[in-house]
N, C-alpha and C positions, 0 to 999 in steps of 0.2 A: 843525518839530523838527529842529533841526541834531546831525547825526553826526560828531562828530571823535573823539580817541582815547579821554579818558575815556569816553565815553559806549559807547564797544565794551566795554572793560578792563573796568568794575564788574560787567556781568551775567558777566564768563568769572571774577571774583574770587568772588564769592559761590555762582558755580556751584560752583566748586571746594570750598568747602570744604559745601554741601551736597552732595555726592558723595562726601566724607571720611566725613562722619558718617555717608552711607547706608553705605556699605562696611563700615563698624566695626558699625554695628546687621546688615546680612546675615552676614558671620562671628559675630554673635556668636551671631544666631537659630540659623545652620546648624549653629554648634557645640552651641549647647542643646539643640535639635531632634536631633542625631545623640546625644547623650548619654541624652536623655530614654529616645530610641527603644531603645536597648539594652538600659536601665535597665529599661525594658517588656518587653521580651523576655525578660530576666532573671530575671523575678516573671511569668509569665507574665499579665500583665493582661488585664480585660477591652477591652471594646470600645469602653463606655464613658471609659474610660482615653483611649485612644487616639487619641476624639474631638476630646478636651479640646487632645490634642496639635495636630492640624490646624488647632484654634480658636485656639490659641495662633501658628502659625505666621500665618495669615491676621489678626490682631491687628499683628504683625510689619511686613508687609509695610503694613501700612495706618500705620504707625509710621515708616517707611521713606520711603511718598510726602509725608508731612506735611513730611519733612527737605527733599526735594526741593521742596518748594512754598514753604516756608518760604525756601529759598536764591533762590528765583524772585523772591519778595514783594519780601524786603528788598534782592535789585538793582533792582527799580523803584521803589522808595521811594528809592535813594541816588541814582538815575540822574534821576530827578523834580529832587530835592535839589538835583546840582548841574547841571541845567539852569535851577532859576531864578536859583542865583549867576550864572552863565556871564552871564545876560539883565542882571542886577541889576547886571553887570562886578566881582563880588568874585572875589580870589583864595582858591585853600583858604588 
């Protein structure tokens, strides 16, 4: 398996914007999740309430690592791609 530049570049390009979209879904969890919580507070909820909140954060977060896995996959799948152009001798 040869290393030259593309083959570093794709897994830092795809990283990147799976770390975009994780960032965008934790603000948006922490802002729902701080809004929710108030809103609970507010109405004084039960417990059951509450629960749902936690379950709902840990949903989140399980949403979050798919992004991350997701930006993993598809730099191996492009890094795959064009290692067999490189072998094949095509240009992009």
């Amino acid at each position: 398996m040869a290393v030259n530049a593309r083959s570093i570049e794709v897994p830092k390009t795809h990283k990147r914007w799976a770390d975009v979209y994780s960032l965008i879904s934790v603000v948006l969890v922490v802002g729902l999740v701080s809004v929710t919580a108030l809103l609970a507070d507010a109405a004084n909820t039960d417990m059951a309430t509450r629960v749902g909140m936690f379950v709902t954060m840990t949903a989140v977060v399980i949403v979050v690592s798919i992004w991350q896995a997701a930006g993993l996959a598809v730099a191996r799948v492009h890094r795959i791609l064009l290692e067999q152009q490189d072998e094949m001798g095509l240009d992009r």
